[in-house]
ZAMARGU-4260 file (C-alpha; in steps of 0.2 Angstrom, whole numbers, plus 5000, padded with zeros to 4 digits):
<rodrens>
0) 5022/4851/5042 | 5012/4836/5037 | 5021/4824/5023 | 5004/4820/5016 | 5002/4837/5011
5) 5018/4841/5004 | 5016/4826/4992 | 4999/4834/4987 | 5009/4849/4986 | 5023/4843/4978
10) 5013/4835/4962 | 5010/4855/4959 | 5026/4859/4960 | 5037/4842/4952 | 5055/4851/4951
15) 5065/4862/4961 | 5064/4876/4948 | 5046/4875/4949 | 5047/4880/4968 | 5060/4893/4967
20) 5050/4901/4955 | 5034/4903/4963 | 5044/4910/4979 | 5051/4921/4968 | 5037/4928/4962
25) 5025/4927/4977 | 5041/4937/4987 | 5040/4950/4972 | 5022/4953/4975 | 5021/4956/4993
30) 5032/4972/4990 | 5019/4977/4976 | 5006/4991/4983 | 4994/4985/4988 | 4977/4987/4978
35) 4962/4998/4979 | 4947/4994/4990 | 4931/5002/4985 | 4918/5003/4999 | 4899/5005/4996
40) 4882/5002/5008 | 4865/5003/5008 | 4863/5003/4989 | 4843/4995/4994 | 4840/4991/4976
45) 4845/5006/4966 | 4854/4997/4953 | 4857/5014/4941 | 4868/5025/4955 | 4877/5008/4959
50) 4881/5003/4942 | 4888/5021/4939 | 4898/5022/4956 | 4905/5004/4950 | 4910/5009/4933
55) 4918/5025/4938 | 4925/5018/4953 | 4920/5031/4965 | 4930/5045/4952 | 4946/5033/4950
60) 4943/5032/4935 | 4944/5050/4928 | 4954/5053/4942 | 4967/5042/4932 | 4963/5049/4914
65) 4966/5069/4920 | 4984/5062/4927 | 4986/5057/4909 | 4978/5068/4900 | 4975/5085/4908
70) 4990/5094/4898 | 4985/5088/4880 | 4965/5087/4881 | 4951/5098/4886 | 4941/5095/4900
75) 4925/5091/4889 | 4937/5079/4880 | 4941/5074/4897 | 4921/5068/4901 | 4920/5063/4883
80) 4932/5049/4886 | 4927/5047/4903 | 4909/5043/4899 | 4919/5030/4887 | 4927/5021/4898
85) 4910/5021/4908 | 4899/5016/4895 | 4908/5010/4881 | 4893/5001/4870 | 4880/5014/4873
90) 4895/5030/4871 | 4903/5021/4855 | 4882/5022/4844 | 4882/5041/4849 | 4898/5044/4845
95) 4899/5036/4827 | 4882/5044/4823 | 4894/5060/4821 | 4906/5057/4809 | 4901/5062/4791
100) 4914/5050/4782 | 4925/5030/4784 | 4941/5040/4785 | 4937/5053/4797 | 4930/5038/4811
105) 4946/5026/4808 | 4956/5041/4811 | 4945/5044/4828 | 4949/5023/4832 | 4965/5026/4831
110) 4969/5040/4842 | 4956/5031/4857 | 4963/5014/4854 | 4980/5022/4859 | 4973/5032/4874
115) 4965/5017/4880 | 4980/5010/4878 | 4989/5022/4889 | 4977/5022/4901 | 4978/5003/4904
120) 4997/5004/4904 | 4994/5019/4920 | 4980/5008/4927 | 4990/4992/4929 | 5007/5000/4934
125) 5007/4991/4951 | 5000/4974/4945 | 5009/4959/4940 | 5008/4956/4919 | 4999/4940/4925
130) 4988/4949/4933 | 4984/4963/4918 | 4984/4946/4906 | 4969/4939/4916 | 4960/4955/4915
135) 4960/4959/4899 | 4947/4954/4885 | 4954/4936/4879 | 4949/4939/4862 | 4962/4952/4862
140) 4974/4948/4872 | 4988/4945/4862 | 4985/4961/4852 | 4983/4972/4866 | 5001/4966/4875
145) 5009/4967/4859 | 5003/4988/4860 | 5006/4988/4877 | 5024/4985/4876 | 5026/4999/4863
150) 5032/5010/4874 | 5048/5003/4878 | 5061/5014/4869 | 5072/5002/4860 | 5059/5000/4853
155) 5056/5012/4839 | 5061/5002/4825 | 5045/4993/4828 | 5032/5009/4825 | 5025/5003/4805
160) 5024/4984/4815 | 5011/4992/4828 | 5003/5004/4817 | 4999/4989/4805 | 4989/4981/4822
165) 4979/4994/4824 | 4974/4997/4805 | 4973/4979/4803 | 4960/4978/4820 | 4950/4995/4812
170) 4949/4987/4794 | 4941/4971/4801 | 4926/4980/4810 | 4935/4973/4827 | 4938/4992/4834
175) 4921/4993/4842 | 4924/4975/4851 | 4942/4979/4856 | 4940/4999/4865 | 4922/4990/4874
180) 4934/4976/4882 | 4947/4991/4885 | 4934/5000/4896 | 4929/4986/4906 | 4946/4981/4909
185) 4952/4999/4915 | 4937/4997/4927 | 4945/4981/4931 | 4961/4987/4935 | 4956/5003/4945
190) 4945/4996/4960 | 4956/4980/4966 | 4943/4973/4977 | 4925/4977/4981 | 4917/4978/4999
195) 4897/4980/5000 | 4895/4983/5018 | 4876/4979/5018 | 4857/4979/5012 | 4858/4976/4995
200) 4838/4975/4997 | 4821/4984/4998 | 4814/5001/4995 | 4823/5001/4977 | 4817/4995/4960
205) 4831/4982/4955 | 4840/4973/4971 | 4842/4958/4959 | 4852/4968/4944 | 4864/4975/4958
210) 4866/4954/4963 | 4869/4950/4945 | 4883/4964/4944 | 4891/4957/4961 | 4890/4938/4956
215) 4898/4944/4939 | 4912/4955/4947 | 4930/4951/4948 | 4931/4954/4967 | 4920/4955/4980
220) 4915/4952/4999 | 4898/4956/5008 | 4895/4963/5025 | 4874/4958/5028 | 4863/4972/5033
225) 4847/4969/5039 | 4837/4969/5024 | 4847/4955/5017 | 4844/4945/5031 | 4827/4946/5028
230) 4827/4939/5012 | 4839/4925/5016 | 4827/4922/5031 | 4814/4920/5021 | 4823/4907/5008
235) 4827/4898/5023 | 4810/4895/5029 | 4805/4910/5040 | 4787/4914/5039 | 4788/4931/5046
240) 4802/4935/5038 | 4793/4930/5021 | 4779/4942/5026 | 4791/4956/5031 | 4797/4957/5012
245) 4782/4956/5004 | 4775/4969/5015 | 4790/4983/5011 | 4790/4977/4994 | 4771/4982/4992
250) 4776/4998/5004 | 4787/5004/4992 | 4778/4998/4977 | 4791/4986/4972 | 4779/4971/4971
255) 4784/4967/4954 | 4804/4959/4963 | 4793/4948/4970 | 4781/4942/4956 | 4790/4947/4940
260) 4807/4946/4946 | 4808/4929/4957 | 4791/4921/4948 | 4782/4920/4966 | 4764/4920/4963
265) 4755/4931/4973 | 4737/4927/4964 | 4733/4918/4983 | 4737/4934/4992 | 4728/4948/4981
270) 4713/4933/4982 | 4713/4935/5002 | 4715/4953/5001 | 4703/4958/4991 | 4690/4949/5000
275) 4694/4956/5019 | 4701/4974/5014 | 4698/4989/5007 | 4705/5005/5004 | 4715/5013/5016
280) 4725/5029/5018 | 4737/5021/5030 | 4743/5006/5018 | 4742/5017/5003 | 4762/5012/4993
285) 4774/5026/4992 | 4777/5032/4977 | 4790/5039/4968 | 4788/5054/4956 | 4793/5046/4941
290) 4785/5029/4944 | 4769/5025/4933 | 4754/5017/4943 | 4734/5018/4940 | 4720/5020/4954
295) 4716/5002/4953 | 4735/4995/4957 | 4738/5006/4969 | 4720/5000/4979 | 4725/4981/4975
300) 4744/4985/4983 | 4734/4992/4997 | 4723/4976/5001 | 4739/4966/4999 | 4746/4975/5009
305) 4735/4976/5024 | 4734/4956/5022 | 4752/4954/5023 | 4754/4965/5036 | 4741/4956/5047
310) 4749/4940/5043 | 4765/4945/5050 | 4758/4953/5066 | 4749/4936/5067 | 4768/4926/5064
315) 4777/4936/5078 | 4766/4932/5090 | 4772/4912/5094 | 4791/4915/5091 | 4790/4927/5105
320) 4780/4918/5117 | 4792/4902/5113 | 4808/4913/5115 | 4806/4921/5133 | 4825/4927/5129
325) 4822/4938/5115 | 4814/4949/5127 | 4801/4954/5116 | 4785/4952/5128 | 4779/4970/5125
330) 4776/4967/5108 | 4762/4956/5109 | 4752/4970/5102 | 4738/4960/5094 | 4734/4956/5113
335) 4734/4971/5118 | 4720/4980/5108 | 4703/4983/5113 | 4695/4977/5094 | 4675/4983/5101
340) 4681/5002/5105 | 4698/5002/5093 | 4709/5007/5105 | 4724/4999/5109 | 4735/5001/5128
345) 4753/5003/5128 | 4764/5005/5142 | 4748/5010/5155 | 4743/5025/5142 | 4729/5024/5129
350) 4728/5028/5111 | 4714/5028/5099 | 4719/5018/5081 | 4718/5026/5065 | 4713/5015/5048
355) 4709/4999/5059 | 4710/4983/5045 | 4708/4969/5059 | 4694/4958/5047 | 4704/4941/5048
360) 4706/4944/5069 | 4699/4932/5081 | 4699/4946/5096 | 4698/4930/5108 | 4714/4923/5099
365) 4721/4937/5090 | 4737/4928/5085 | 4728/4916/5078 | 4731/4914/5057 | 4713/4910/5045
370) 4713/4894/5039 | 4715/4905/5022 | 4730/4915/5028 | 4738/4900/5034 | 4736/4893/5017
375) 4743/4908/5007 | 4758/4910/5017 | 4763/4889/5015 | 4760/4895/4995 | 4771/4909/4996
380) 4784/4900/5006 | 4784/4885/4994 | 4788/4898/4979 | 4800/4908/4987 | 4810/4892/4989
385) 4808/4885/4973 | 4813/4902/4964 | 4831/4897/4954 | 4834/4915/4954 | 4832/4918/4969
390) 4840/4901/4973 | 4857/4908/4965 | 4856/4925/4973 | 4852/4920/4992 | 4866/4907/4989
395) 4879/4920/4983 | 4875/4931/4999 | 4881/4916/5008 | 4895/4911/5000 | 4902/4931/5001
400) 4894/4936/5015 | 4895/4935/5034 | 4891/4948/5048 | 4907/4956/5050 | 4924/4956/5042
405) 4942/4959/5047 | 4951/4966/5030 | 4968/4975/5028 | 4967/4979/5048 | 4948/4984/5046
410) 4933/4980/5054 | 4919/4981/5042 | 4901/4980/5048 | 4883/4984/5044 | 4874/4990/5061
415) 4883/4989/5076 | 4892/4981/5092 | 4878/4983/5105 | 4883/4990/5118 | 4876/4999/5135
420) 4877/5016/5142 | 4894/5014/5149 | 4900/5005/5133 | 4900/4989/5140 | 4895/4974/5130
425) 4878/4969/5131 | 4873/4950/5135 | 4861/4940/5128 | 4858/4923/5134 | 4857/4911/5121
430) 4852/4892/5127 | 4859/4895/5144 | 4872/4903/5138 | 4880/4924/5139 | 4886/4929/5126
435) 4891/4948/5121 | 4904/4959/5108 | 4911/4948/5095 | 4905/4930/5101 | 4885/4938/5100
440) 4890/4941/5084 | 4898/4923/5080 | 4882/4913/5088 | 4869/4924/5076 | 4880/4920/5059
445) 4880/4902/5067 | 4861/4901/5068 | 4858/4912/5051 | 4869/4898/5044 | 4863/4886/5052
450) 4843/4891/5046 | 4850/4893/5029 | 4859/4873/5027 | 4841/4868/5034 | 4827/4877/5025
455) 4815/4862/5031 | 4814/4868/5048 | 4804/4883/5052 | 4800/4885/5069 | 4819/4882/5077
460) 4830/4893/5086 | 4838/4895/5072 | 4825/4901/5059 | 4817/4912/5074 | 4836/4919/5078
465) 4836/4923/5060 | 4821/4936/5062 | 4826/4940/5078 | 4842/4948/5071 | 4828/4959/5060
470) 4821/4966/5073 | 4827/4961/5091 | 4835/4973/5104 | 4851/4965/5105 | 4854/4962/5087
475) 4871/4970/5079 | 4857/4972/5064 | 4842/4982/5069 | 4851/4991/5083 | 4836/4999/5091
480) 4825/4993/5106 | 4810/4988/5097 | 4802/4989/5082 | 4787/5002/5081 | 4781/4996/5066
485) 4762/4990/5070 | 4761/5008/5077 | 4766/5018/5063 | 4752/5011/5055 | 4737/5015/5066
490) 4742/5027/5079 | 4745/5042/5076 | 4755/5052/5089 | 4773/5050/5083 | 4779/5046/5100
495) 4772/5031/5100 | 4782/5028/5082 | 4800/5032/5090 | 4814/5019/5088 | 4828/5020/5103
500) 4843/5017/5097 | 4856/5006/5105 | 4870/5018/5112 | 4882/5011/5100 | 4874/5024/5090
505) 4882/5039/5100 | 4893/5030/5110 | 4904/5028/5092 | 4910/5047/5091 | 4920/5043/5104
510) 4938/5039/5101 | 4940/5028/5117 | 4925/5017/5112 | 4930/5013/5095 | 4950/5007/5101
515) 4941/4995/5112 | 4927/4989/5099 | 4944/4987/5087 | 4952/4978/5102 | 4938/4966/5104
520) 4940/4959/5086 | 4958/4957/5090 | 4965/4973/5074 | 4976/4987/5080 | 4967/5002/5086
525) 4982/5013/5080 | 4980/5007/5062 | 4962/5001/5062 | 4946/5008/5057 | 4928/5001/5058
530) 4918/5006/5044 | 4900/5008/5045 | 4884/5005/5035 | 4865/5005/5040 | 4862/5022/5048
535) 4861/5037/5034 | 4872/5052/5038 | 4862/5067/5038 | 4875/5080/5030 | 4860/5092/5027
540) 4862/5094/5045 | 4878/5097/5045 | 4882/5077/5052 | 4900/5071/5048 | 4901/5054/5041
545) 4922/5052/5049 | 4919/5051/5069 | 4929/5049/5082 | 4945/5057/5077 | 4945/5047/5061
550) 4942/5027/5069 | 4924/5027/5066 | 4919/5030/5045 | 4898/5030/5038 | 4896/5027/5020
555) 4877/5026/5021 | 4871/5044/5014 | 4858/5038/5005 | 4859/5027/4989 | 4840/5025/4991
560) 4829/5040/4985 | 4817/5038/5001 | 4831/5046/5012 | 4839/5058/5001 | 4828/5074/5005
565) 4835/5069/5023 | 4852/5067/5020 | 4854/5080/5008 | 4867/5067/4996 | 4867/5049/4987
570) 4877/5039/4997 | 4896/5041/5002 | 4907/5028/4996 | 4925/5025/5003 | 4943/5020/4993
575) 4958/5013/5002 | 4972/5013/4990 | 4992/5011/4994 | 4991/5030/4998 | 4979/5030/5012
580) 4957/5032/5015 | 4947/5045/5004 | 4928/5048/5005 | 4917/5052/4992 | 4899/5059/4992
585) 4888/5058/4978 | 4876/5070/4974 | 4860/5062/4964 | 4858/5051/4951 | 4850/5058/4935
590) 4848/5043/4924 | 4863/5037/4913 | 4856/5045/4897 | 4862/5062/4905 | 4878/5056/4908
595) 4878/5049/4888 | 4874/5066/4883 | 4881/5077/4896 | 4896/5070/4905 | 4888/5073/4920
600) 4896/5064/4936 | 4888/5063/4952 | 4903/5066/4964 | 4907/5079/4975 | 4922/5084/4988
605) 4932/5071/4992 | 4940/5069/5010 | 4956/5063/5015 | 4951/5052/5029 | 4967/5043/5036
610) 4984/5045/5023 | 4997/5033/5027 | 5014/5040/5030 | 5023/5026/5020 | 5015/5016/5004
615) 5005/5002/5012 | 5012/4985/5001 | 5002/4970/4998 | 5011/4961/5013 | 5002/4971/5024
620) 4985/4964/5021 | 4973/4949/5021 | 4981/4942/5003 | 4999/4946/5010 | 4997/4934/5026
625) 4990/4923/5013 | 5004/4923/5002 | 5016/4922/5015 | 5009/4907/5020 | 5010/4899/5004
630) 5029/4905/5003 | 5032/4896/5020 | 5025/4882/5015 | 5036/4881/4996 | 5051/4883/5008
635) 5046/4867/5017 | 5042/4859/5001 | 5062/4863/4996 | 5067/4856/5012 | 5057/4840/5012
640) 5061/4835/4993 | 5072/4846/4985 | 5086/4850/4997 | 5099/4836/4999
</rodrens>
């Protein structure tokens, strides 16, 4: 080992006592269990059922008081503390709005301080008391390992000592500060690690309170989905990708992320709209049954977003005629409309268009952006990267993100692997070079990277890799052949609106395929599973999320309200504890209040996917290969300095 670094090392660790400790204690933790993963996808925005599936911790949570509690309390005492733990500022108001008298609510401190106690003491069982100490409110934490250690029986004696705590904390209005900071550190200690395997973004009102949550959370790690590479494209310079969001976002009646949200002024673009567009049926937003909007914002969202739309039909053009190798030729759609009869030909067969907005089209040079356009979309872009917020969030993606992940023997991915018919891997040439399977992969998060560290260049391979990832044939992202959404707009025979997926999609029931797709990223196919986002798992239908004889797992049912009359759920999420896999589906999300008030949780059955036969330990996973290779590297710090 290098000398150099040992000496770095060694003003870490200045005595040989020092050393043998930390191997000491790194050893003792590899034989820990190891902690609880907590798998989520496709949240696209809807911060409320994300919030509650991370504060309940997919069930863990109650799971943990009912091994408690289930003898001594009822099951309405049960949810009653459950919905505690879950929302302890909002569940303590409602609570103390019961009590008649002083005495009757100190006694009712006293007997949840100790449960909560309890329940922490259960919770951290497996955990270092380094790591419990850095978990819990710091206010507190002297007082709370003091109680902690009550149970130890020698210690009896001791009972009028921690009783006295406990008065002491009630007496000095500390009670409600001390069982908040309980519930958020039982939350803590339940879920070890957090893994959000894609598309945090669109259709859903509040993508940027589910980033604030992730940026605050103890543990995490993103897998990108589509939809986030949207956004980070646009930060990065993509014009088209910029159009893309703002055109779901008014799709789904969710401009106010843009404006409100990230400050981007979009005054420029409701100008250009309202001058060249109407109304129109086929750009109305989709509207939620509980969302508030009058006649006149809906028409304004409807010319905005008929200009946006047009804007981005206009972008795609150039980066497809630049980039023969995306193989996107038949796209050129703008081209390929008769403007004088409104009829547009595709794949030798005609169609007539329905709610034609084509104002700002030069039918000579369809492709060809207004002086105007060109203007608003430079505005837009110059506020979308000079948005702090937005700034702090896109960078956070980054820094936890990537497009696939190897964890715990794992491989964790949005989309797909594409592949062909035979389950071969399909090529893409890429500057002269092939590349398929897990080096495609590598090369698209090199250019998403690459676009990102250079937001100045906008019309590179880079920045035009990064939309091609939205929405080209061989990106592990979209996953389909092409992109029908210019039809969906203005033709109306649904056949012209089908997407074909890549065979990945069908080709991953089978057991076979999935050993070799786990093979290619170099992980055990005995042990290993992939874990899928991206695609929501129709259960209404009778569609299994666990294919292929357990290797292949699809936690997208439906976080976002636009799919859930198709999928029949709210989203599957997945656990991996010392024990073995267990998938959850959620039924849907009410509000909080009816939780407050109700105890109602939104969990349903929950399947044993893949159990292990022995208790898998911490040196079985990603931190255990780190931690051996600190312990490694102590041993030749003994040898180099310590050892005579």
């Amino acid at each position: 080992m290098n000398t150099k670094f040992l000496d770095l090392l060694a003003q870490k660790y200045d005595s040989e006592e020092k050393v043998v400790t930390e191997i000491i204690n790194l050893e003792a933790i590899l034989n820990l269990p190891k902690g609880t993963e907590h798998f989520v996808s496709d949240l696209h925005g809807e911060y409320q059922a994300f919030q509650h599936v991370l504060r309940n911790g997919s069930g863990k949570v109650k799971e943990k008081i009912e091994d408690i509690f289930k003898k001594v309390l009822t099951e309405k005492e049960i949810k009653e503390f459950a919905t505690l733990v879950y929302y302890p500022e909002e569940k303590l108001k409602l609570i103390k709005n019961d009590f008649d008298n002083e005495q009757e609510l100190h006694h009712w401190y006293t007997v949840i301080i100790e449960r909560m106690i309890k329940l922490i003491c259960y919770a951290s069982s497996k955990y270092t008391r380094s790591k419990l100490r850095k978990a819990l409110p710091s206010q507190f934490v002297y007082i709370v390992e003091e109680l902690l250690y009550k149970t130890d029986e020698f210690t009896n004696f001791k009972e009028p000592y921690y009783s006295k705590i406990v008065q002491q904390i009630i007496t000095l209005g500390q009670a409600d500060k001390l069982i908040i900071g309980l519930a958020y550190t039982t939350q803590r200690l339940v879920v070890d690690h957090l893994h959000v395997v894609g598309d945090i973004y669109d259709r859903g009102p509040e993508p940027d309170k589910i980033m604030e949550a992730l940026i605050n959370y103890h543990s995490v790690d993103i897998q990108w989905g589509n939809h986030d590479v949207l956004w980070i494209g646009a930060f990065a310079g993509s014009k088209v990708c910029l159009a893309n969001i703002i055109r779901i976002c008014a799709r789904y009646n969710n401009l106010d992320i843009i404006e409100d949200v990230y400050g981007i002024n979009l005054r420029p673009l409701l100008n250009l709209a309202e001058k060249y567009y109407g109304d129109n049926p086929a750009f109305r937003p989709k509207v939620q049954g509980d969302e508030s909007i009058t006649e006149e914002e809906k028409l304004q969202i409807t010319k905005i977003h008929q200009a946006i739309a047009i804007i981005q039909f206009k972008l795609e053009s150039p980066i497809i005629k630049r980039r023969s190798n995306f193989n996107m030729s038949e796209r050129l759609l703008l081209e390929k409309v008769d403007y004088e009869n409104n009829e547009i030909t595709i794949n030798e067969q005609t169609y007539p268009l329905e709610n034609p907005c084509f104002a700002t089209i030069n039918p000579a040079q369809p492709d060809q952006l207004l002086e105007e356009e060109q203007q608003v979309i430079d505005k837009l872009l110059f506020s979308v990267q000079h948005s702090e917020k937005l700034a702090r969030h896109m960078n956070f993606l980054m820094k936890k993100g990537s497009l696939y992940l190897k964890y715990n023997g794992n491989l964790l991915i949005h989309g797909c692997i594409p592949l062909d018919e035979e389950g071969n891997m399909e090529k893409m040439i890429i500057e002269d070079k092939t590349y398929g399977g897990r080096e495609l992969l590598d090369v698209f998060e090199h250019y998403l990277r690459y676009s990102f560290a250079h937001p100045e260049e906008t019309d590179d391979l880079a920045t035009d890799m990064v939309w091609y990832l939205w929405t080209g044939e061989y990106s592990s992202l979209f996953g389909k052949r092409a992109m029908t959404t210019f039809e969906r707009y203005f033709i109306k025979d649904k056949a012209t609106h089908k997407e074909k997926k890549n065979p990945y999609y069908h080709l991953r029931e089978d057991e076979e395929t999935c050993r070799r797709l786990l093979k290619e990223f170099d992980l055990d196919p005995d042990q290993g599973h992939i874990i899928n986002g991206h695609t929501p798992v129709k259960e209404i239908n009778g569609e299994n999320p666990v294919k292929a004889n357990g290797k292949m797992i699809v936690i997208d049912g439906g976080f976002s309200k636009a799919y859930q009359s198709t999928t029949g759920i709210a989203g599957y999420t997945l656990l991996y504890n010392s024990f073995g896999m267990q998938l959850v589906a959620h039924q849907h999300f009410n509000s909080k209040e009816d939780v407050l008030l109700n105890g109602t949780d939104v969990l349903s059955v929950r399947r044993i996917v893949d159990k292990e036969l022995e208790r898998k330990k911490v040196l079985e996973t990603n931190i255990g290969e780190d931690l051996l290779q600190e312990v490694s590297m102590l041993n030749s710090l003994m040898e180099y300095r310590y050892i005579k």
